[in-house]
N, CA, C and O atoms as CSV, one atom per row, in Angstrom:
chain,resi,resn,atom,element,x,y,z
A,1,UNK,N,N,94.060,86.070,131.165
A,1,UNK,CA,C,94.424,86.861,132.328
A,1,UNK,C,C,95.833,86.491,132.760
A,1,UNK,O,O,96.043,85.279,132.814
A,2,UNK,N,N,97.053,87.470,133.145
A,2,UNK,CA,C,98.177,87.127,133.077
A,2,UNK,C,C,98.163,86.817,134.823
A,2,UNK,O,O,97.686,87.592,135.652
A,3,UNK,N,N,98.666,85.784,135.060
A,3,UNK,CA,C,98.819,86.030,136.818
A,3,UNK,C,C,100.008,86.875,137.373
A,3,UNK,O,O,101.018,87.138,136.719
A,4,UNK,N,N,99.808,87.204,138.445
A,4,UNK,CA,C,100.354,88.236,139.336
A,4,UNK,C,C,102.066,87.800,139.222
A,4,UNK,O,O,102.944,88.662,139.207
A,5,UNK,N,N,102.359,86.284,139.145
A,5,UNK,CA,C,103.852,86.215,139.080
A,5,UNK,C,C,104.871,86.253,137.940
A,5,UNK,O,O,106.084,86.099,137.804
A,6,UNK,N,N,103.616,86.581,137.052
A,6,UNK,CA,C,104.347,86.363,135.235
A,6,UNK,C,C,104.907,87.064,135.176
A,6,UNK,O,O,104.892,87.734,136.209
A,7,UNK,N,N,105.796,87.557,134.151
A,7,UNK,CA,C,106.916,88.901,133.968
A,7,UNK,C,C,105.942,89.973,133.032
A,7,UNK,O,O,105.062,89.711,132.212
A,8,UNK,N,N,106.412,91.122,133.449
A,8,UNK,CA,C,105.995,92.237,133.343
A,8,UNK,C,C,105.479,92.485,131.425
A,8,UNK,O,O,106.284,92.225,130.530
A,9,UNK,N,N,104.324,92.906,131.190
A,9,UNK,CA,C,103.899,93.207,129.756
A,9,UNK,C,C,105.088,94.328,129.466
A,9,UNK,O,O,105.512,95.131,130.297
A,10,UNK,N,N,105.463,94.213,128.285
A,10,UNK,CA,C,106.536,94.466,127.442
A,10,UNK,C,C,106.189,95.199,126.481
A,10,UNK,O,O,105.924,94.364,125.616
A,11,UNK,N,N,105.959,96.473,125.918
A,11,UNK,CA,C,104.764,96.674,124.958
A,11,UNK,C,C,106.121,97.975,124.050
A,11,UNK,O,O,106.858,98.761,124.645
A,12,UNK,N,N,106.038,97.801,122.799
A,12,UNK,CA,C,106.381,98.897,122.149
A,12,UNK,C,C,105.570,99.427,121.207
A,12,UNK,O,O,104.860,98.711,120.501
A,13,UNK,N,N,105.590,100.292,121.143
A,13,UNK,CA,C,104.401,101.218,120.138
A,13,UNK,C,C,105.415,102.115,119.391
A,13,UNK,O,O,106.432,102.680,119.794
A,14,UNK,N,N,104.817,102.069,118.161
A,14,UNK,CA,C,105.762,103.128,117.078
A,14,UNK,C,C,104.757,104.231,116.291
A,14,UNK,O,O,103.782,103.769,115.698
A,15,UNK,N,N,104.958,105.491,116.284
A,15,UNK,CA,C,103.872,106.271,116.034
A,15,UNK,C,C,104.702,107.628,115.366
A,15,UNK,O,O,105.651,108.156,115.946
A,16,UNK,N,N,104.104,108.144,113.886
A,16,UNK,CA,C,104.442,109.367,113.949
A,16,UNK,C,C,103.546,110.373,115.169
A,16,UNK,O,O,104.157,111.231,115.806
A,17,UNK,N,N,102.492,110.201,115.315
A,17,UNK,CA,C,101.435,110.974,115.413
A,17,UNK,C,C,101.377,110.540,116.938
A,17,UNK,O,O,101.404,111.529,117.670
A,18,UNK,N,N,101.307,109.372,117.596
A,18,UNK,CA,C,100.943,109.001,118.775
A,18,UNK,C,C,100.864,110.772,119.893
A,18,UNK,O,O,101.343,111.805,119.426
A,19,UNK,N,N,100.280,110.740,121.120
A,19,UNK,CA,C,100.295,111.737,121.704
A,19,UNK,C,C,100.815,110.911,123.264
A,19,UNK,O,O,100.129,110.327,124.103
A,20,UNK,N,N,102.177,111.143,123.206
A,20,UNK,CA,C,102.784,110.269,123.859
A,20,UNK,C,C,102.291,110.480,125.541
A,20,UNK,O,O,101.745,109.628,126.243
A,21,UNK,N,N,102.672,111.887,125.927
A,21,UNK,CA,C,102.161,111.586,127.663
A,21,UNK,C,C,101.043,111.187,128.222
A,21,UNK,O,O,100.880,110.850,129.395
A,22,UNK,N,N,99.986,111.245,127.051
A,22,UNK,CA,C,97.822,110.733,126.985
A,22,UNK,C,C,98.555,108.971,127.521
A,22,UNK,O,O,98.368,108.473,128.631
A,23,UNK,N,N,99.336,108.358,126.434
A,23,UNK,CA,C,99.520,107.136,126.283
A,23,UNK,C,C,100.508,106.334,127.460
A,23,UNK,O,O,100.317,105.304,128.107
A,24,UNK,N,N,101.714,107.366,127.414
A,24,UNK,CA,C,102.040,107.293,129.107
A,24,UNK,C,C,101.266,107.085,130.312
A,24,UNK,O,O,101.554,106.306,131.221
A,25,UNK,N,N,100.228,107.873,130.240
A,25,UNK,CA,C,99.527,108.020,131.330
A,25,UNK,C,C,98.558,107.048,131.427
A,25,UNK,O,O,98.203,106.650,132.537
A,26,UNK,N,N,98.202,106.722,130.662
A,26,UNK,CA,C,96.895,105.145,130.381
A,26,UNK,C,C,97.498,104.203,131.074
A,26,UNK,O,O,96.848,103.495,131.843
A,27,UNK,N,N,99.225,104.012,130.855
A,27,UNK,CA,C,99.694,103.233,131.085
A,27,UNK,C,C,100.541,103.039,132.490
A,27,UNK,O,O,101.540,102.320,132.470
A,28,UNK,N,N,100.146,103.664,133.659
A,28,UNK,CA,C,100.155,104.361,134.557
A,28,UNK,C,C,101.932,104.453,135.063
A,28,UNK,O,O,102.680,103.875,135.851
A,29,UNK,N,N,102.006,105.694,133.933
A,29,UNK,CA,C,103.583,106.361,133.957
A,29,UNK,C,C,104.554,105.518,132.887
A,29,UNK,O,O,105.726,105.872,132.760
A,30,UNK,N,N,103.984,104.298,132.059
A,30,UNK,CA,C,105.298,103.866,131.032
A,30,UNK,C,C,106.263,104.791,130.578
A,30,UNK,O,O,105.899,105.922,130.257
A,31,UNK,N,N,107.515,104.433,130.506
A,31,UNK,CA,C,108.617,105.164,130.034
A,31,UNK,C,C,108.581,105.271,128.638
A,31,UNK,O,O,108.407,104.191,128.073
A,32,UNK,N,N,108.690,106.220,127.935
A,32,UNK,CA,C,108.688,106.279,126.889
A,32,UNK,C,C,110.110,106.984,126.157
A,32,UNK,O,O,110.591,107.988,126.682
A,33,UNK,N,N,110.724,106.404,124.949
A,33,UNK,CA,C,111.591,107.056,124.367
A,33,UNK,C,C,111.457,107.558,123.059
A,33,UNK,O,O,110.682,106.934,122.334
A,34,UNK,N,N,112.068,108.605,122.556
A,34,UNK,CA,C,112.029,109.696,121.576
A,34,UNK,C,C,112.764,109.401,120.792
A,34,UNK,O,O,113.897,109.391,121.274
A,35,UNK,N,N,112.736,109.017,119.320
A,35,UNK,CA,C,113.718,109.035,118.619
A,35,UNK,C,C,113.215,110.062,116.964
A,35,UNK,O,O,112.165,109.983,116.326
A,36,UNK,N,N,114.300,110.841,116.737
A,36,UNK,CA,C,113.949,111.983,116.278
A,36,UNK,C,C,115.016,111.832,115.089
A,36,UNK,O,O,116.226,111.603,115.080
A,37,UNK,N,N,114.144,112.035,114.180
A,37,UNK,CA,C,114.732,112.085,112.558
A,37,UNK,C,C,115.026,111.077,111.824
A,37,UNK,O,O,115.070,110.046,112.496
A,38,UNK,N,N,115.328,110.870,110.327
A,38,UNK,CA,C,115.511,109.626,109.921
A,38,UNK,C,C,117.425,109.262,109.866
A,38,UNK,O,O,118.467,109.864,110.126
A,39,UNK,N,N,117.134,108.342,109.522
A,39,UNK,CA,C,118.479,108.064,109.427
A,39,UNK,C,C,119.228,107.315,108.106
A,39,UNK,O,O,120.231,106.670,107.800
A,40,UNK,N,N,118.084,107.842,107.601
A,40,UNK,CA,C,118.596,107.786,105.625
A,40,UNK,C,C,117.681,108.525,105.063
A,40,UNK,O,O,116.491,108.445,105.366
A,41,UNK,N,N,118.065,109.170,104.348
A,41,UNK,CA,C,117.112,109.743,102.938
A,41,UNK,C,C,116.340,109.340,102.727
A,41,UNK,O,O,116.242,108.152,102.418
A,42,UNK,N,N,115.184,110.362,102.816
A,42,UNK,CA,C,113.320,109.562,102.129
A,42,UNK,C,C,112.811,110.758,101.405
A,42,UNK,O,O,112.612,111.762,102.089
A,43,UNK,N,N,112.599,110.803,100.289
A,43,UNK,CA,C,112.141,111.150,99.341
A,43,UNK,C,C,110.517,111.140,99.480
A,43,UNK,O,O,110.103,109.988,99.353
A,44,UNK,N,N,109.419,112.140,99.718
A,44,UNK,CA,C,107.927,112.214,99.810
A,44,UNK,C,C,107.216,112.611,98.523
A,44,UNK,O,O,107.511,113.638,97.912
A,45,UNK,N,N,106.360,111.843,98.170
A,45,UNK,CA,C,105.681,112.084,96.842
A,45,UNK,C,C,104.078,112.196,97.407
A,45,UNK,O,O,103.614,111.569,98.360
A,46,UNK,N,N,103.422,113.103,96.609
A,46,UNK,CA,C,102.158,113.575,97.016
A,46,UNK,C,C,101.472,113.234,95.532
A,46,UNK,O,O,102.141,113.102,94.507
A,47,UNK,N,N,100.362,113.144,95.583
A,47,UNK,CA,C,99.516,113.509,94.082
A,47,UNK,C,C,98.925,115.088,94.713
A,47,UNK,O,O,98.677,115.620,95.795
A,48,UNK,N,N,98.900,115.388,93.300
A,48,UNK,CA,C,98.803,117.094,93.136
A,48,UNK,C,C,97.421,117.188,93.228
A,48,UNK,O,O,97.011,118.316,92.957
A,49,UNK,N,N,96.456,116.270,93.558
A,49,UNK,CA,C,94.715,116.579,93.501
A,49,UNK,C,C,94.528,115.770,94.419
A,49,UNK,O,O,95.502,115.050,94.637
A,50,UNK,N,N,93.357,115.546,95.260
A,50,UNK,CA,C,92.382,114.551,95.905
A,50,UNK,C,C,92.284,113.598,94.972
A,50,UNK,O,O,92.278,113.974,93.799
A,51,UNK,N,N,92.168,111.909,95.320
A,51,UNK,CA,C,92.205,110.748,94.167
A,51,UNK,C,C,90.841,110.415,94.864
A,51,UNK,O,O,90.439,110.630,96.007
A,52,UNK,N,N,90.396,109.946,94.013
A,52,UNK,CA,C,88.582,109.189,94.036
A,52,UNK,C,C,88.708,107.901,94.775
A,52,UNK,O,O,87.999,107.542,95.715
A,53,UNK,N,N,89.936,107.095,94.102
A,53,UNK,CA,C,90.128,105.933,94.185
A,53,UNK,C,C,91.540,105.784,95.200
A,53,UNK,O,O,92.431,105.351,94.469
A,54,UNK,N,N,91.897,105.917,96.151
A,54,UNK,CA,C,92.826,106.170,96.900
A,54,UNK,C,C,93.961,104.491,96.947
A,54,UNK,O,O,95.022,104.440,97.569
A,55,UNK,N,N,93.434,103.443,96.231
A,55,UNK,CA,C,94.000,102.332,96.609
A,55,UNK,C,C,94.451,102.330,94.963
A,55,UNK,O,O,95.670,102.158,94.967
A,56,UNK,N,N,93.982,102.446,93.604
A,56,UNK,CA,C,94.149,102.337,92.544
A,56,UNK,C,C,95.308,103.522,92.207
A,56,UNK,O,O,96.138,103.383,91.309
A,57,UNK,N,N,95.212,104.867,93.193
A,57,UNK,CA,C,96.243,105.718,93.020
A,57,UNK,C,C,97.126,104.898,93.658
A,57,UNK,O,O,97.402,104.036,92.823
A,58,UNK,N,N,97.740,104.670,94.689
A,58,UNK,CA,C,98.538,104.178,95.552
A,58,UNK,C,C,99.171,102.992,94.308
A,58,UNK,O,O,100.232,103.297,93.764
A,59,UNK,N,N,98.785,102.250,94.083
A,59,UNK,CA,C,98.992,100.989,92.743
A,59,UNK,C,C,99.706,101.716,91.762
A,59,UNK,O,O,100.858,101.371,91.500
A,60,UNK,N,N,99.242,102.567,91.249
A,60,UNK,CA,C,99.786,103.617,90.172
A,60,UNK,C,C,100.841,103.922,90.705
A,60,UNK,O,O,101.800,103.378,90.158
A,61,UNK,N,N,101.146,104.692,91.715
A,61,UNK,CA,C,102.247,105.687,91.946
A,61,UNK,C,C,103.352,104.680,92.333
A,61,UNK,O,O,104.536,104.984,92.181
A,62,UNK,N,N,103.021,103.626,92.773
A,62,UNK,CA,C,103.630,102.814,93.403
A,62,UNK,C,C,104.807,101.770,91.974
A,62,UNK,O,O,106.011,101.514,91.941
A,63,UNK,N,N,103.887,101.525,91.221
A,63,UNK,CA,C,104.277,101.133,89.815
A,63,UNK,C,C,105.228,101.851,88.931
A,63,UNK,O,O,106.081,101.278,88.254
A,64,UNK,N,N,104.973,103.601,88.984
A,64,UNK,CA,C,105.442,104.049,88.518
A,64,UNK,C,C,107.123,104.739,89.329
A,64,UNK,O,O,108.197,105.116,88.860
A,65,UNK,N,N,106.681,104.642,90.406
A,65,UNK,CA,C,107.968,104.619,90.941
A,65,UNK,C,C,109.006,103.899,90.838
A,65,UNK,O,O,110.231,104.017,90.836
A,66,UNK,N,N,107.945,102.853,90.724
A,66,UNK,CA,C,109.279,101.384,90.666
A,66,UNK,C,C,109.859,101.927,89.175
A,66,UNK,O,O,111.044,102.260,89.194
A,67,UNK,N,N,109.048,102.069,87.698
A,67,UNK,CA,C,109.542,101.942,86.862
A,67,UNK,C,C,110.682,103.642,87.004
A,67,UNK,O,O,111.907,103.743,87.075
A,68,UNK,N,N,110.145,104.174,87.001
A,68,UNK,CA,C,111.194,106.059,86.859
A,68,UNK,C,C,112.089,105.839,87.489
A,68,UNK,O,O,113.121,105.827,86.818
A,69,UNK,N,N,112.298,105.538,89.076
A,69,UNK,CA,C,113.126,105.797,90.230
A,69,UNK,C,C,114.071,104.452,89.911
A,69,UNK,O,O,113.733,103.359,89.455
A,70,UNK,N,N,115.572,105.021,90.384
A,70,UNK,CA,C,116.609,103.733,90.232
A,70,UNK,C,C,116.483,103.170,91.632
A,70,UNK,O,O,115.354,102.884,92.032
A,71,UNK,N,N,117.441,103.000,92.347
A,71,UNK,CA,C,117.420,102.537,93.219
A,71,UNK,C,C,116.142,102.557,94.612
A,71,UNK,O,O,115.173,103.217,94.238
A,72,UNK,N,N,116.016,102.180,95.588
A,72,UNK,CA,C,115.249,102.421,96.589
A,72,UNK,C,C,113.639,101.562,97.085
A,72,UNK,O,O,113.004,100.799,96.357
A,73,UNK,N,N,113.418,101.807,97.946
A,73,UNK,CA,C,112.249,101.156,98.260
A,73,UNK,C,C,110.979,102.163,98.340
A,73,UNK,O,O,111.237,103.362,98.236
A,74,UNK,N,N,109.637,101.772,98.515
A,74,UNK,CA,C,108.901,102.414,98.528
A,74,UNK,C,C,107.797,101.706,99.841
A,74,UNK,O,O,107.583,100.545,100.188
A,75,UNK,N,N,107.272,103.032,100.316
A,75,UNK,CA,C,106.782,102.842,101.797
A,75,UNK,C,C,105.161,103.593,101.497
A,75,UNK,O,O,104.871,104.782,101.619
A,76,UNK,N,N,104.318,102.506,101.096
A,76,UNK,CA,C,102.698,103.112,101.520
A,76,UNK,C,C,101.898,102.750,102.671
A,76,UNK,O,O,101.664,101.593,103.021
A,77,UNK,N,N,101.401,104.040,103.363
A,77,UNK,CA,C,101.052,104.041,104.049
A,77,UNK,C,C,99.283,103.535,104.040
A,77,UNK,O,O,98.617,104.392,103.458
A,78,UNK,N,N,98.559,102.532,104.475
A,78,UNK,CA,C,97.033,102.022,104.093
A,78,UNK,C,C,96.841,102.295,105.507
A,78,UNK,O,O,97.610,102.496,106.446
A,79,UNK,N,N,95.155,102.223,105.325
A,79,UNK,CA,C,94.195,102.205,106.706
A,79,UNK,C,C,94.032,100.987,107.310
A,79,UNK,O,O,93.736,101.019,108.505
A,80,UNK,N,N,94.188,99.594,106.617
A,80,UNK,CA,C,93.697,98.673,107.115
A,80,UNK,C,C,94.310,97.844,106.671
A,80,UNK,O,O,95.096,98.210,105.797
A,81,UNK,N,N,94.279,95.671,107.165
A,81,UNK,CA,C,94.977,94.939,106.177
A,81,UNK,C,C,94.002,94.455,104.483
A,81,UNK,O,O,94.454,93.876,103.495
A,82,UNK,N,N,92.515,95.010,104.751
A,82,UNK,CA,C,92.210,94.679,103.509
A,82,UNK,C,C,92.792,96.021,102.631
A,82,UNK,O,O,93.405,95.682,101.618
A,83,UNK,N,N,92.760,96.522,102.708
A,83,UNK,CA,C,93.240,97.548,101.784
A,83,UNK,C,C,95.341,97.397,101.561
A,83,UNK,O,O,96.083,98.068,100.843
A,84,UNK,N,N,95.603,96.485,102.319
A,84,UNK,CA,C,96.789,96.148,102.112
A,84,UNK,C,C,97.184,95.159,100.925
A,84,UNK,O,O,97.961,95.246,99.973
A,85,UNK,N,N,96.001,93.834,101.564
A,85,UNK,CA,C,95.606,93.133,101.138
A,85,UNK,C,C,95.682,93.212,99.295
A,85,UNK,O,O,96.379,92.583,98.499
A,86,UNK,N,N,94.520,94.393,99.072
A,86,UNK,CA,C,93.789,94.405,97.766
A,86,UNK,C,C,95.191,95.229,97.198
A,86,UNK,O,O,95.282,94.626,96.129
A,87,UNK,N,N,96.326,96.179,97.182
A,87,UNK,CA,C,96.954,96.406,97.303
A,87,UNK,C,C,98.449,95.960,96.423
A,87,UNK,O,O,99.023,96.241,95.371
A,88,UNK,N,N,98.653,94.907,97.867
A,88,UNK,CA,C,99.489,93.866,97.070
A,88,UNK,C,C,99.252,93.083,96.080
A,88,UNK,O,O,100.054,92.700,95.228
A,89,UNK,N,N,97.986,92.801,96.199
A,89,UNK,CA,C,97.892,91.726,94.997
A,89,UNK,C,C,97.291,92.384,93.533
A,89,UNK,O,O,96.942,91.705,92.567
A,90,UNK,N,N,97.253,94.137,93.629
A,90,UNK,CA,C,97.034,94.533,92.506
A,90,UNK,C,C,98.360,94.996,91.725
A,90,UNK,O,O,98.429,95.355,90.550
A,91,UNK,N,N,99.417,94.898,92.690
A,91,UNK,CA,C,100.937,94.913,92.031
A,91,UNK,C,C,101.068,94.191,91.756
A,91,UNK,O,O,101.579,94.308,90.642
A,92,UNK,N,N,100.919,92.892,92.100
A,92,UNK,CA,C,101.067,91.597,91.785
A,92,UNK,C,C,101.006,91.309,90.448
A,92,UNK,O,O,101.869,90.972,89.637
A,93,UNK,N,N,99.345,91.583,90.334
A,93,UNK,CA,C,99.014,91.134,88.996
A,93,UNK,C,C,99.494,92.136,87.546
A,93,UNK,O,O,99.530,91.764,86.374
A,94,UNK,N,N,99.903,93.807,88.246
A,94,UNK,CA,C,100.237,94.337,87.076
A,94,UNK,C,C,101.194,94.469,86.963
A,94,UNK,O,O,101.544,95.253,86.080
A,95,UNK,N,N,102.121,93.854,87.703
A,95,UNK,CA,C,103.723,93.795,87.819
A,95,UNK,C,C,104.056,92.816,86.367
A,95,UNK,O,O,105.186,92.897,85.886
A,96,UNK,N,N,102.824,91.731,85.588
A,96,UNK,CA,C,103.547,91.159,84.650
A,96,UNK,C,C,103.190,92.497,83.440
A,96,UNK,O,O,103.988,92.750,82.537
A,97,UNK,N,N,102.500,92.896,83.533
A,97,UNK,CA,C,102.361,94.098,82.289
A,97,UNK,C,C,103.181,95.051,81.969
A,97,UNK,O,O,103.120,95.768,80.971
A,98,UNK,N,N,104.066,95.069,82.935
A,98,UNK,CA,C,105.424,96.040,82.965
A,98,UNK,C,C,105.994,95.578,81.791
A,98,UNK,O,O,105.886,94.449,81.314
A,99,UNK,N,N,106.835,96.876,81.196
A,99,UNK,CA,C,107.282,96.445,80.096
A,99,UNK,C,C,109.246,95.150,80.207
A,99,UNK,O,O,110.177,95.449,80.954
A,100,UNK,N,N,109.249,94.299,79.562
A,100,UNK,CA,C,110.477,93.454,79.731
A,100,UNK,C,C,111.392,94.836,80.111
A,100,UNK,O,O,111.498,94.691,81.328
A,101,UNK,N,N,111.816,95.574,79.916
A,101,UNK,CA,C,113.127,96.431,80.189
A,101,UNK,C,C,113.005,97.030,81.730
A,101,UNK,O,O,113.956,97.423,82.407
A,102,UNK,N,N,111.578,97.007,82.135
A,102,UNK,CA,C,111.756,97.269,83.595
A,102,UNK,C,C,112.249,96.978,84.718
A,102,UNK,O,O,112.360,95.753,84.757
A,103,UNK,N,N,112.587,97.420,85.609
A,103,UNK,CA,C,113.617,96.327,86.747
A,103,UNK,C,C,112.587,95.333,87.419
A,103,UNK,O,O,111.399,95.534,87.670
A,104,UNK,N,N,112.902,94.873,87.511
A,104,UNK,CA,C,112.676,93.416,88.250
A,104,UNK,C,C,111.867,93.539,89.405
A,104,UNK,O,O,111.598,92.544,90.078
């Protein structure tokens, strides 16, 4: 419990989706600011079907990006930290199966 003389909760939230004045208002009137568009190039890749396996696709596409694409980073979006979790450490492990000529 914070007491009455502590300094004020500080809270930032980052959201594509958030429904900002619902969340404003919870928060009885927080200020909220808008920031609109990116501010570098992002490139969106979809799979062309529904995947069964949504974490083993993600691994895949993720792999194969690294190997096709030159430069850049790659940004997946998961539901949770186990699925982050299982994730990373399935790049992990197939990151040595890459072939020697792949980048690093």
């Amino acid at each position: 419990r914070r007491a009455l003389t502590s300094r004020p909760l500080r809270l930032i939230v980052m959201s594509a989706t958030l429904e900002v004045d619902l969340f404003c208002n919870f928060f009885n009137g927080a200020p909220a600011v808008r920031v609109l568009g990116r501010s570098f190039p992002v490139q969106t890749y979809y799979a062309s079907a529904p995947q069964h396996d949504y974490l083993e696709a993600a691994v895949n596409a993720v792999l194969q990006i690294h190997t096709d694409e030159t430069e850049g980073d790659v940004l997946v979006f998961l539901t949770g930290q186990d699925d982050i979790e299982a994730v990373a450490a399935a790049i992990e492990q197939r990151k040595l199966l890459l072939p020697a000529d792949a980048p690093a």
